[in-house]
C-alpha positions in Angstrom: 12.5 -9.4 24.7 8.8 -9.8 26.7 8.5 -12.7 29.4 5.2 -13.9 28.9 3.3 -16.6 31.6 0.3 -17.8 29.9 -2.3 -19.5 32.6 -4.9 -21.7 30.8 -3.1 -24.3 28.6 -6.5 -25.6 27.3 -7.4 -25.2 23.6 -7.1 -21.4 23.7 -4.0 -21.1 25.5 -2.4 -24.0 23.2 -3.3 -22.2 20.0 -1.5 -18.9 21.6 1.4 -20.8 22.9 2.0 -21.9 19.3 1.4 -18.9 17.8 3.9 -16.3 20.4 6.6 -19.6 19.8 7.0 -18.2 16.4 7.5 -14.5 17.7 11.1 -13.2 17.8 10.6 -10.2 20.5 8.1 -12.0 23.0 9.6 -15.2 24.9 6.7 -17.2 26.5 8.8 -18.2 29.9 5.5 -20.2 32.3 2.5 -21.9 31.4 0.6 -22.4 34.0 -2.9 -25.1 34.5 -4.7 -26.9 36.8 -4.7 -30.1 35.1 -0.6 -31.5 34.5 -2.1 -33.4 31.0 -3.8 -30.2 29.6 -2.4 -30.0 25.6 -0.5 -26.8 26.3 1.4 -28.2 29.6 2.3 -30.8 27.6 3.7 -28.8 24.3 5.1 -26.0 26.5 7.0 -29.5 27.6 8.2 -30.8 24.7 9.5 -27.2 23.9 11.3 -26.8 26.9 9.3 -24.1 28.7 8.1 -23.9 32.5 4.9 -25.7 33.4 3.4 -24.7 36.7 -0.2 -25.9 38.1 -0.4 -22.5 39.9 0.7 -19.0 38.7 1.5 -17.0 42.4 4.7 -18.7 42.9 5.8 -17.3 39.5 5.1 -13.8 39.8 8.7 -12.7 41.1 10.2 -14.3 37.9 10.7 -11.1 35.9 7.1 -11.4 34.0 6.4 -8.3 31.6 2.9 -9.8 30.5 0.5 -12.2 31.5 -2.0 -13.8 29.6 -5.1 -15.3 31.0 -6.8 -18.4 29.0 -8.8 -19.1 32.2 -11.8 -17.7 30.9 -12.4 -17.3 34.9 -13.0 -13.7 36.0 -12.6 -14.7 39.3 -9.1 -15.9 38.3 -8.6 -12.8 36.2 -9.7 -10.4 39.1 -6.4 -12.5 41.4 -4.2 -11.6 39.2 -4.7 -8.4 38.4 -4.6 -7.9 42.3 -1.6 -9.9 42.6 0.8 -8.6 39.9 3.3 -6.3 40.0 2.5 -2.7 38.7 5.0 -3.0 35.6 3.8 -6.4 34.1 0.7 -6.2 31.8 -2.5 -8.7 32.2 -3.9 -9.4 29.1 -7.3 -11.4 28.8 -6.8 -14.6 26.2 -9.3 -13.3 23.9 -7.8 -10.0 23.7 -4.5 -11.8 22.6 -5.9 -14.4 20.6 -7.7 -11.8 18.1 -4.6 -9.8 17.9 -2.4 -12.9 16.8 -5.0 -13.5 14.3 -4.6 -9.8 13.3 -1.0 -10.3 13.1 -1.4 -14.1 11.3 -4.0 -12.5 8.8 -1.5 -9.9 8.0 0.9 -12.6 7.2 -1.4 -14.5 5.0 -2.6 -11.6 3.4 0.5 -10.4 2.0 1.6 -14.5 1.0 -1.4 -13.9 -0.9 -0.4 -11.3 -2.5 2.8 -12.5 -3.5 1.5 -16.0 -4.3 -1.9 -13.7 -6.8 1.5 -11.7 -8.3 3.1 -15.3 -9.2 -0.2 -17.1 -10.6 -0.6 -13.7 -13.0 2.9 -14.2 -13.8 2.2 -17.7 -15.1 -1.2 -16.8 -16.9 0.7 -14.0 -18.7 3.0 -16.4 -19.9 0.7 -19.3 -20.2 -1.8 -17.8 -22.9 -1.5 -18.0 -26.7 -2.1 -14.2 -27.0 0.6 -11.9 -26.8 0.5 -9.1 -24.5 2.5 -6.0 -24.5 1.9 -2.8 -21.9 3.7 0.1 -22.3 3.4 3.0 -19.1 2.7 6.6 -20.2 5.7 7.6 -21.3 5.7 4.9 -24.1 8.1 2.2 -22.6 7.6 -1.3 -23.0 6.6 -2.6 -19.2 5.7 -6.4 -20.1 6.1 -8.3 -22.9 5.1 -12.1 -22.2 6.5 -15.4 -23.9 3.7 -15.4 -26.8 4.7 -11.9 -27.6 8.6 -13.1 -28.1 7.4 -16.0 -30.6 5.3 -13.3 -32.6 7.6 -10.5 -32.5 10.8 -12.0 -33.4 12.3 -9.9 -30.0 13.8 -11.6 -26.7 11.8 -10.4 -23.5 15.1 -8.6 -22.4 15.9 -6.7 -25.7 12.3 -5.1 -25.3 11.8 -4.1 -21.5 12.2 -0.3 -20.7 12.8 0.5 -24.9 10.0 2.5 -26.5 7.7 0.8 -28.1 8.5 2.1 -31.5 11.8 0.7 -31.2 10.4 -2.8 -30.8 7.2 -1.9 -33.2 7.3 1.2 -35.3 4.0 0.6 -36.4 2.4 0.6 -33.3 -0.4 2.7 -32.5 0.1 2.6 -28.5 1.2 6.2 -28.5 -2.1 7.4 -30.3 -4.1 5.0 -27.2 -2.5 7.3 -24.9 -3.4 10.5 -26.7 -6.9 9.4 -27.4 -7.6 7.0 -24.6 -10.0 4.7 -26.9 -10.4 1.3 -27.2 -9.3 0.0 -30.1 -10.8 -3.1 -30.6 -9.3 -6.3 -33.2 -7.8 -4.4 -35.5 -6.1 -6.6 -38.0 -2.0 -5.4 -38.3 0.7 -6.9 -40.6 4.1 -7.0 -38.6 7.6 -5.8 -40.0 8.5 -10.0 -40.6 5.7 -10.2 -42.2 3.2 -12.3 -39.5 -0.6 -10.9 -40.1 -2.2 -10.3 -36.3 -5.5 -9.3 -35.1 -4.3 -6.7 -32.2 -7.2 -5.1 -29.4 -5.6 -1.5 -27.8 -6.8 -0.4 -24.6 -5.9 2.7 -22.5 -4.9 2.0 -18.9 -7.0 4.2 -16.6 -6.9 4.4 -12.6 -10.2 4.9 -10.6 -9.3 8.4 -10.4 -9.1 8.8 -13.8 -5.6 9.4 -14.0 -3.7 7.4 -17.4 -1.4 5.0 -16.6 -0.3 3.4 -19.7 -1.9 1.7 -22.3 -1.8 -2.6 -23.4 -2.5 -4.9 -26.5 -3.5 -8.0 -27.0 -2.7 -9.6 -30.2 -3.0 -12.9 -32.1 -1.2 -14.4 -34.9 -3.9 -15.2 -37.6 -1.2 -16.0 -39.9 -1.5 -19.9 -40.3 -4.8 -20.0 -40.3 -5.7 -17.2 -42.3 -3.2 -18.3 -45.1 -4.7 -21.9 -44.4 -8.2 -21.0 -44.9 -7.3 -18.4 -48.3 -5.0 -21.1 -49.9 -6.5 -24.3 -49.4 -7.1 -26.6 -52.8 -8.2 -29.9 -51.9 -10.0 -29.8 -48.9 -10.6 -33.6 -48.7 -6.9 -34.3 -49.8 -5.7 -32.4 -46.7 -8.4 -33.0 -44.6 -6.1 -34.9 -41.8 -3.2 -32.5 -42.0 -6.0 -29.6 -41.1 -7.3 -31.9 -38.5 -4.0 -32.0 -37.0 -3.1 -28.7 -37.1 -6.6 -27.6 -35.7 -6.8 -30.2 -32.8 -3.0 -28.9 -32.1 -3.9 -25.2 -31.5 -5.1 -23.8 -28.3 -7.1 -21.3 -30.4 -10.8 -22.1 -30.9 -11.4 -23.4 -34.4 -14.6 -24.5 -36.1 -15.2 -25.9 -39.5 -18.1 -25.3 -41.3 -19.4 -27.1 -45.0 -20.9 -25.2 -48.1 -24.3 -25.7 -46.8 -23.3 -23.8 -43.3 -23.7 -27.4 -41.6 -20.4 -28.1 -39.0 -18.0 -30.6 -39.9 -14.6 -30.3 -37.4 -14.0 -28.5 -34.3 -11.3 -28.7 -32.0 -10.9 -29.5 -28.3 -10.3 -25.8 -27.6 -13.6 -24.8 -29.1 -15.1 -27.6 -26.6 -13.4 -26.4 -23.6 -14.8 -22.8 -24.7 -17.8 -22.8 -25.8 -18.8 -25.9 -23.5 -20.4 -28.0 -26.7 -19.6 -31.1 -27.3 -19.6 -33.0 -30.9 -22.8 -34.3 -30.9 -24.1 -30.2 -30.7 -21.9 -29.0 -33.7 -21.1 -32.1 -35.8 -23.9 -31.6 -38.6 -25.7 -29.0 -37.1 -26.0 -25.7 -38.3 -23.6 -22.6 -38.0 -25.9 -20.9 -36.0 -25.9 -24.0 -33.2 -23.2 -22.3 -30.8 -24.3 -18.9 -30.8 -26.2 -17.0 -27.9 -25.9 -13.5 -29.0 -25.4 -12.3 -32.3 -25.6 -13.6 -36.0 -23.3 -16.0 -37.5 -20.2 -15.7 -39.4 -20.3 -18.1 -40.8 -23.5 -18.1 -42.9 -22.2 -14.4 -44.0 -18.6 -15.6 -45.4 -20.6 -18.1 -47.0 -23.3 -15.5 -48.6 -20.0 -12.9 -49.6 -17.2 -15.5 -50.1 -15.3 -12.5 -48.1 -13.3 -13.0 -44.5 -14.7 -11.0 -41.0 -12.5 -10.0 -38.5 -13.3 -9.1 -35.0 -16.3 -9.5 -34.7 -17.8 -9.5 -31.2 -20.6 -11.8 -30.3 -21.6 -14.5 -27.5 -21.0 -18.1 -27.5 -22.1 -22.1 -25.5 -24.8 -22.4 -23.1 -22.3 -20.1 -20.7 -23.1 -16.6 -23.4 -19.2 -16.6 -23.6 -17.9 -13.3 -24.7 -15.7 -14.3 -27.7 -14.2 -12.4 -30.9 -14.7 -14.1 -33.8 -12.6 -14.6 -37.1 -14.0 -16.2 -40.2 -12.3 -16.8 -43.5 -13.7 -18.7 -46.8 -12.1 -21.9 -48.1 -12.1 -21.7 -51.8 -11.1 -24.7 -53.9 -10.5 -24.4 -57.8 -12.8 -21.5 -57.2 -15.2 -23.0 -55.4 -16.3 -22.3 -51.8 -16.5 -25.4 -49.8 -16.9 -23.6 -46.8 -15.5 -21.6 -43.6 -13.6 -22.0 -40.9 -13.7 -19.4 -37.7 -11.1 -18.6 -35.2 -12.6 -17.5 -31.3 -10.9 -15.4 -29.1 -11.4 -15.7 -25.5 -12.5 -11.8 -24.0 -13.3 -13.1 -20.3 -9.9 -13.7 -19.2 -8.1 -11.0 -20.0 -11.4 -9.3 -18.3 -10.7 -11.7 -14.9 -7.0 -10.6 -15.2 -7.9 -7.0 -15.0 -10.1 -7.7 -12.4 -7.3 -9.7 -10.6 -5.1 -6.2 -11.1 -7.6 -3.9 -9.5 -8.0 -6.6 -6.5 -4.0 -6.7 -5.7 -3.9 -2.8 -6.4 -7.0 -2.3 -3.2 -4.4 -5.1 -1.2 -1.7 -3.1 -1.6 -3.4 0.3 -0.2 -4.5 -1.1 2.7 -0.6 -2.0 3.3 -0.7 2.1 3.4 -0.9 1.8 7.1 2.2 -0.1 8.2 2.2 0.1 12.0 -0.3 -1.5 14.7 -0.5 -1.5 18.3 2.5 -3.6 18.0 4.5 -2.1 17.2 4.4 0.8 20.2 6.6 0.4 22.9 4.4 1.2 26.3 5.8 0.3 29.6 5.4 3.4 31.7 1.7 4.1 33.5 1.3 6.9 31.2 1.8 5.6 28.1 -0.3 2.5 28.8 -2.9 4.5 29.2 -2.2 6.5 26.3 -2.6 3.0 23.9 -5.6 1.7 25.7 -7.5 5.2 25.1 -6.1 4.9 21.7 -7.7 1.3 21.4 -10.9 2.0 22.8 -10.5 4.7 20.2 -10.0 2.9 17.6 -13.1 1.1 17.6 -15.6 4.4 17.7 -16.2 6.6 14.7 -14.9 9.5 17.0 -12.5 12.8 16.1 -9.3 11.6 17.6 -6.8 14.2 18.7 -3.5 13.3 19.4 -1.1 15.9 21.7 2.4 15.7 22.5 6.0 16.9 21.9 7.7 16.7 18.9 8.9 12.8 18.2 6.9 11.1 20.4 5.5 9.0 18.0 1.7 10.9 17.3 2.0 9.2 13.5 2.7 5.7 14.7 -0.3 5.9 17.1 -2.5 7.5 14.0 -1.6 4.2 12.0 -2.4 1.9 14.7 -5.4 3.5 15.5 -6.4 2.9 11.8 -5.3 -0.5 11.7 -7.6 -1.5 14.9 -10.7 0.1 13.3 -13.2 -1.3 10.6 -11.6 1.0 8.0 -8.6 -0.8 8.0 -9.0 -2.5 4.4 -9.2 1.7 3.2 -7.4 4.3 2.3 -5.2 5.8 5.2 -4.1 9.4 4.0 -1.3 11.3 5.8 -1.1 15.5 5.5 1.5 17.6 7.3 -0.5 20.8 7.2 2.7 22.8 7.9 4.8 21.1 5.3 2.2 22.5 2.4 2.6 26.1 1.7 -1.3 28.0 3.2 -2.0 28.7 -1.1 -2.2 24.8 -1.8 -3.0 22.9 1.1 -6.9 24.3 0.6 -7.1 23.0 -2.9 -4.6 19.3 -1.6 -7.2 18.8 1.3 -10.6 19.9 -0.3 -9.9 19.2 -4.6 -11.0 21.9 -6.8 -13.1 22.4 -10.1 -11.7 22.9 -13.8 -10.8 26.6 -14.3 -10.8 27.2 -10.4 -7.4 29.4 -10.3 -4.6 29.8 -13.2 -3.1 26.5 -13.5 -5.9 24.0 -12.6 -5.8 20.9 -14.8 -9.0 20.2 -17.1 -11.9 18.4 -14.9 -10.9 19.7 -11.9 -9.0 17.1 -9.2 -10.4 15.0 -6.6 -9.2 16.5 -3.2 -7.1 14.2 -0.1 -10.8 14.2 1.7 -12.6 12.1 -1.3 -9.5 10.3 -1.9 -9.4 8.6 2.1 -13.2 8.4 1.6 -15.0 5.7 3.8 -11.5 5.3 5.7 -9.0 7.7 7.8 -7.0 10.9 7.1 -4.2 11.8 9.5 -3.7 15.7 10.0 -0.7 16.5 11.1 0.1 19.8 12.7 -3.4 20.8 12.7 -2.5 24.0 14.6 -1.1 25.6 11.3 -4.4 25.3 9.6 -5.2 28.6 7.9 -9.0 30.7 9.4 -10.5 29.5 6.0 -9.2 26.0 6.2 -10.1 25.7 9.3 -13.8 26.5 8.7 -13.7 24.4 5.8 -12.7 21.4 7.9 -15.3 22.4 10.6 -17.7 22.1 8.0 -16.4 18.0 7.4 -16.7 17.7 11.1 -20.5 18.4 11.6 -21.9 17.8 7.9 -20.0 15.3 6.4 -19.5 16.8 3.4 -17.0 19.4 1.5 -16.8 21.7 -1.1 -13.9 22.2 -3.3 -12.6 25.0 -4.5 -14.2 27.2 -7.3 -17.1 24.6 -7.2 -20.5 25.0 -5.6 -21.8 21.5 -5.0 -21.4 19.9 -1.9 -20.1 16.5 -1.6 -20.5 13.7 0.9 -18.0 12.1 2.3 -17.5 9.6 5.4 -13.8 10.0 6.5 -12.6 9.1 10.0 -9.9 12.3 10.6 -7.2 11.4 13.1 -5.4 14.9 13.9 -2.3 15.8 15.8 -0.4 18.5 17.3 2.4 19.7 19.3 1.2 23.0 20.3 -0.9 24.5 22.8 -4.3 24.9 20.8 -6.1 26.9 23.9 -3.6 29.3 23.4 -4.2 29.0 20.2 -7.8 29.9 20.7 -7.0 32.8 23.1 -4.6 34.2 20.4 -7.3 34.3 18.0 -5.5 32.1 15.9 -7.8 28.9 16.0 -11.5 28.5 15.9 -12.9 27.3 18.9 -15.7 25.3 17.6 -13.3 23.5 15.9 -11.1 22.9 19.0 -14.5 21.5 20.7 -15.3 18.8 17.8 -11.5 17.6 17.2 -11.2 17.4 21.0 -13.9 14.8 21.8 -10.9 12.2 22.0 -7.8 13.7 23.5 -5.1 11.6 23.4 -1.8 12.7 25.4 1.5 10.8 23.9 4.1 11.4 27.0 7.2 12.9 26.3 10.7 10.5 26.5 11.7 12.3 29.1 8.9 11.1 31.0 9.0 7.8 30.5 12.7 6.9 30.8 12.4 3.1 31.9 10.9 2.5 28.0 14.7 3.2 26.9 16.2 0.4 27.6 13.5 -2.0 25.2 13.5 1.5 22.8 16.6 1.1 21.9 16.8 -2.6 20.8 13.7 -2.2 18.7 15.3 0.9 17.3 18.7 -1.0 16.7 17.1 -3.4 15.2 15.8 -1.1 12.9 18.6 0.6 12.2 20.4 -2.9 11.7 17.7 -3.3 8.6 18.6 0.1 7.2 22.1 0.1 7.1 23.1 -3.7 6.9 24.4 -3.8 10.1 24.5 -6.3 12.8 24.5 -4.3 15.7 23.6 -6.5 18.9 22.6 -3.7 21.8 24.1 -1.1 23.8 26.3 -1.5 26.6 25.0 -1.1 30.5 27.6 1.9 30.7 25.9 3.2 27.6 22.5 2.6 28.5 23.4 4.2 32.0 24.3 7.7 30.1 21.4 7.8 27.6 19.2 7.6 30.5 20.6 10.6 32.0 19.5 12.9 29.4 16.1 14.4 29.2 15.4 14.0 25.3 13.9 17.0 24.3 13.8 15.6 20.8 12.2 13.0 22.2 12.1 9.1 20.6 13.4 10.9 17.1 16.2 12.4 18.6 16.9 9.0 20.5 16.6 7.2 16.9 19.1 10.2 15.6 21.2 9.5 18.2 22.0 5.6 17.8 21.7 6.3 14.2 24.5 8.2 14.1 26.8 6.2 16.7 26.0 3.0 14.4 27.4 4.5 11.2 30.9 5.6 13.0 31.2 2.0 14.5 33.6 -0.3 13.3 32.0 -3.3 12.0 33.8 -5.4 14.2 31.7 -3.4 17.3 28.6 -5.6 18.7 27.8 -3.0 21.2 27.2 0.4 21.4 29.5 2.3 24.1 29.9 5.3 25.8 32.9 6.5 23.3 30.5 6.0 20.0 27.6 8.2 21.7 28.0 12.6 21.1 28.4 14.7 24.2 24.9 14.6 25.9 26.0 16.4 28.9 27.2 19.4 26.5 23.8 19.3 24.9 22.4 19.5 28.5 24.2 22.6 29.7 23.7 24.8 26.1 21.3 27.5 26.4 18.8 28.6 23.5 21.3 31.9 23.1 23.1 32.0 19.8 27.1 33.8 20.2 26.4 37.0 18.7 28.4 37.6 15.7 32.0 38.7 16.1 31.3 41.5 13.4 29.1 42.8 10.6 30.0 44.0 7.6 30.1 47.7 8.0 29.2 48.6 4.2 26.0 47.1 4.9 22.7 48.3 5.7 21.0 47.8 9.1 18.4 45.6 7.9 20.6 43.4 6.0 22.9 43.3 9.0 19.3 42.4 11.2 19.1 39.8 8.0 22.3 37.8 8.1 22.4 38.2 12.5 18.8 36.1 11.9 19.9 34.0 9.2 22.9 32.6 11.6 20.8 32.4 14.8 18.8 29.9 13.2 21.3 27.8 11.4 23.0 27.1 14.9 19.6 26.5 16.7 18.7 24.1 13.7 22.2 22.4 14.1 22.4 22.3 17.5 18.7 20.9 17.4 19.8 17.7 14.8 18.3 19.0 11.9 14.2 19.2 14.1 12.4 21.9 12.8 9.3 21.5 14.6 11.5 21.8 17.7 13.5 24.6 16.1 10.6 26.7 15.5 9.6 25.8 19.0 12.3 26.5 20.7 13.0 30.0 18.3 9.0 31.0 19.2 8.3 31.1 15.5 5.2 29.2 13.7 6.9 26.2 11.6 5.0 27.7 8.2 7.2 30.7 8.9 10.2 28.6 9.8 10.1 27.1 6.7 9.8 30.4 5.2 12.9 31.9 6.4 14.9 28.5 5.6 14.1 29.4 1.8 14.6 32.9 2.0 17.7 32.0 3.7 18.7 29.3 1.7 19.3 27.1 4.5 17.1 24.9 3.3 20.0 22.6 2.3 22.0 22.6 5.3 18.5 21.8 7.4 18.2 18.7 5.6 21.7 17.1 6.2 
């Protein structure tokens, strides 16, 4: 855990104090002011923590940061002189804004999960019935109103295809067609008559993701309206039954003059009485012709009609039926359906979807451990980074943590609330990773689906893409990617039109790109425009004092993962680990306590020596492989060559933990060819264990 001494406990320092109280891996130990009634000396009292008027008779007290509310550079410029080399001076404002990052985080997903509840409840809470089904034609939700009409328990009808629950249902053909179908009037198999609107389920990127219905039960009202014969006799039963319903209802005479709506209609349409009572049918509409006057004129029932309502041009869909008495018409009465909402719901959808992607990027400046000189400076380059529209290029070994820094450096810039895209350009075979990166146009190559596909590039558009391994890129991919470097734009494949893009890139790699360029093997404009921001991630080995707080953030971790309760490792434990050089770096560290957790008894608190492998063995192996004790002499000499390269890699990938970066690394080979061999050799299997 971080000591922290905050100096300034004014307003700014206070609202810190409170806010690193509720933090579980920094411990605020001083706070330090001038004045002994300032509102933070007096909290940090009440909570039990160190108050000090001056901060130089704290600095020997094992301090990792200090935060300065001050606002005095003069006070600022002490410190810094003053401190010790390891402990980290932070001005208050920097630490303010990123607790409000962090808070605003917080809130944002609460949000979220409180936005998922509230559409929980309005699913449940309206009178229409709603059923989705996903693409395959499973029933995905099927809300309370839906039950009632249906005849079927929530339960009975989750993850059943819909023609289980509804064999007449015309869901499948929505997904076939992707039309709307719009109040189509439907008679169920007990019988209840429903008015039923289909709609297709279609992302951004065009790509189908289910279908939906909403549907209402006209029954009552439509057997109401066809077999009334007395209207005056049953005038207060309708009334009833009307003022009852949460469905808009109006009531219209012979003459086309209203006589009865209900307090749904009012809450709807926004009229009131006084603006229906006696007027004419045509009083409440904004858009469109009335209904009502054309039952009247055919003595014949509408359904779905569309049309606008109120002072407020509501978008409603209307239902109007005759009411005939001893064969007379004595008027009509309409049913109005409510479109907005289920609009605003949709809306609502599409909003928590563009929450969740910005969740894409999980990791800040948080959460990287820096303690060492060099990999401070590594974060604050990052940082400053951050903030520019720049190329940034991030170098270093194999599990040093490149990603993490690519996410951070996301989540500090003002794309954060975008797309953040992640490629490993030697994990995608050189014949796709053109058309993954760049999209391509229908009939482009055998195989291409119809209307072509939007490429990685215009998916992360207006926010980041992280390129991984850039120095596998492919001659024509990388002139392709020059080409979104100085123009800001890209051409997919098989097409001719350029497109315009604005996409931050964030690239990384492990090896030596000016040999690279020497080789012939990388362009080196492109080296020149992804270099502008060069950002070197030290290796573990380097940095061996960041072990000792690496491994309780890792444990902790690891705790999460595997339902452990893992408290540390011991000092004769710790002692070891730092011995070792890590050539797998923080991964192989991870690997390491991993893999000593999950032999542990569960009664162990602490990792120890005995649960750790044999470092010092893995110190003193060479990069030789044993030569094989024989061959099999009825073979030929290249399958002999075959099986003797086969087994020199399976041992170097072993011996390695599994790290085919490193493996490739250490075996001289690219890690597209790597990956090659492992399927040629069908190792891929063992690699992965």
């Amino acid at each position: 855990m971080q000591n922290i001494m905050i100096v300034g406990a004014g307003k700014g320092g206070t609202a810190i104090l409170k806010i690193l109280k509720e933090s579980e891996v920094l411990n605020v130990q001083i706070v330090i002011d001038r004045q002994e009634d300032a509102p933070g000396i007096l909290f940090a009292r009440e909570e039990g923590i160190k108050t000090g008027t001056s901060w130089q008779p704290f600095l020997n007290e094992n301090i990792d940061i200090i935060i300065d509310v001050t606002g005095d550079d003069e006070v600022f410029q002490e410190i810094r002189e003053a401190k010790n080399k390891q402990t980290v001076l932070i001005p208050g404002s920097v630490a303010y804004l990123v607790s409000r990052l962090m808070e605003e985080k917080e809130e944002l997903v609460a949000k979220l999960q409180n936005d998922t509840y509230k559409q929980e409840l309005i699913f449940n809470a309206v009178n229409d019935g709603m059923l989705v089904i996903d693409r395959r034609g499973q029933i995905i939700l099927f809300n309370k109103r839906a039950e009632e009409i249906m005849g079927f328990q929530k339960e009975q009808a989750i993850g059943k295809d819909v023609l289980e629950v509804i064999p007449s249902s015309r869901l499948l053909v929505i997904l076939k067609t992707r039309r709307v179908e719009a109040n189509q009037e439907m008679v169920l198999g007990n019988g209840r008559k429903i008015i039923t609107t289909r709609i297709p389920i279609i992302e951004e990127n065009g790509k189908l993701v289910g279908a939906f219905a909403v549907f209402k039960d006209i029954t009552e009202v439509v057997n109401l309206a066809e077999e009334i014969t007395n209207l005056k006799e049953i005038q207060t039963m309708l009334q009833a039954i009307i003022h009852s319903s949460d469905d808009a209802i109006s009531v219209v005479d012979e003459n086309g003059r209203g006589i009865m709506i209900n307090p749904a209609y009012s809450r709807l349409t926004g009229l009131t009485n006084e603006q229906v009572i006696g007027q004419p049918a045509t009083a409440d509409i904004s858009e469109g012709e009335s209904m009502h006057m054309k039952v009247l004129q055919t003595r014949r029932a509408v359904r779905g009609v569309p049309m606008r309502v109120g002072p407020n041009k509501k978008e409603v869909i209307v239902n109007v039926a005759p009411i005939i008495v001893e064969g007379k018409l004595k008027g009509s009465v309409g049913v109005i359906h409510d479109m907005s909402e289920m609009k605003s719901l949709s809306r609502e959808l599409n909003r928590a979807r563009q929450i969740i992607r910005t969740l894409e990027a999980k990791y800040t400046f948080e959460d990287i451990i820096g303690i060492s000189e060099e990999m401070v400076i590594a974060i604050e380059q990052a940082k400053l980074g951050a903030k520019t529209p720049a190329t940034v290029l991030l170098r270093g070994e194999s599990g040093t943590g490149k990603e993490l820094f690519a996410h951070a450096i996301h989540n500090a810039s003002d794309r954060k609330y975008n797309k953040f895209i992640r490629v490993n350009c030697a994990a995608i075979s050189e014949t796709l990773l053109e058309s993954e990166l760049f999209g391509y146009e229908e009939g482009a190559f055998s195989g291409a689906i119809r209307g072509g596909k939007r490429g990685l590039f215009e998916e992360a558009n207006n926010g980041s893409i992280f390129l991984d391994e850039i120095g596998e890129l492919a001659a024509n991919t990388q002139a392709k990617l020059l080409r979104v470097l100085q123009e800001g734009e890209i051409i997919r494949v098989g097409g001719t039109k350029p497109i315009n893009i604005n996409v931050r890139i964030i690239a990384a790699t492990n090896v030596n790109l000016e040999k690279g360029i020497a080789k012939g093997s990388f362009r080196e404009d492109l080296y020149y425009r992804l270099n502008r921001m060069p950002i070197q991630i030290p290796p573990l080995r380097k940095r061996k004092e960041e072990i000792p707080v690496l491994c309780s953030r890792l444990i902790q971790k690891i705790n999460r993962d595997y339902g452990r309760n893992v408290e540390g490792v011991t000092k004769e434990a710790l002692s070891y680990l730092m011995e070792y050089d890590w050539p797998g770096n923080v991964r192989e560290l991870e690997n390491i306590l991993g893999r000593a957790i999950i032999f542990m008894n569960y009664n162990d608190t602490f990792i120890d020596i005995h649960h750790l492998p044999d470092l010092r063995k893995r110190i003193t192996e060479t990069s030789g492989v044993s030569a094989p004790e024989q061959f099999n002499l009825d073979q030929t000499l290249p399958e002999m060559i075959e099986e003797y390269e086969a087994r020199i890699i399976q041992e170097t990938l072993s011996r390695l933990n599994g790290n085919k970066t490193l493996t490739a690394k250490t075996l001289g080979l690219s890690v597209r060819n790597l990956y090659y061999k492992l399927e040629k050799y069908n190792l891929e299997k063992n690699s992965m264990q």
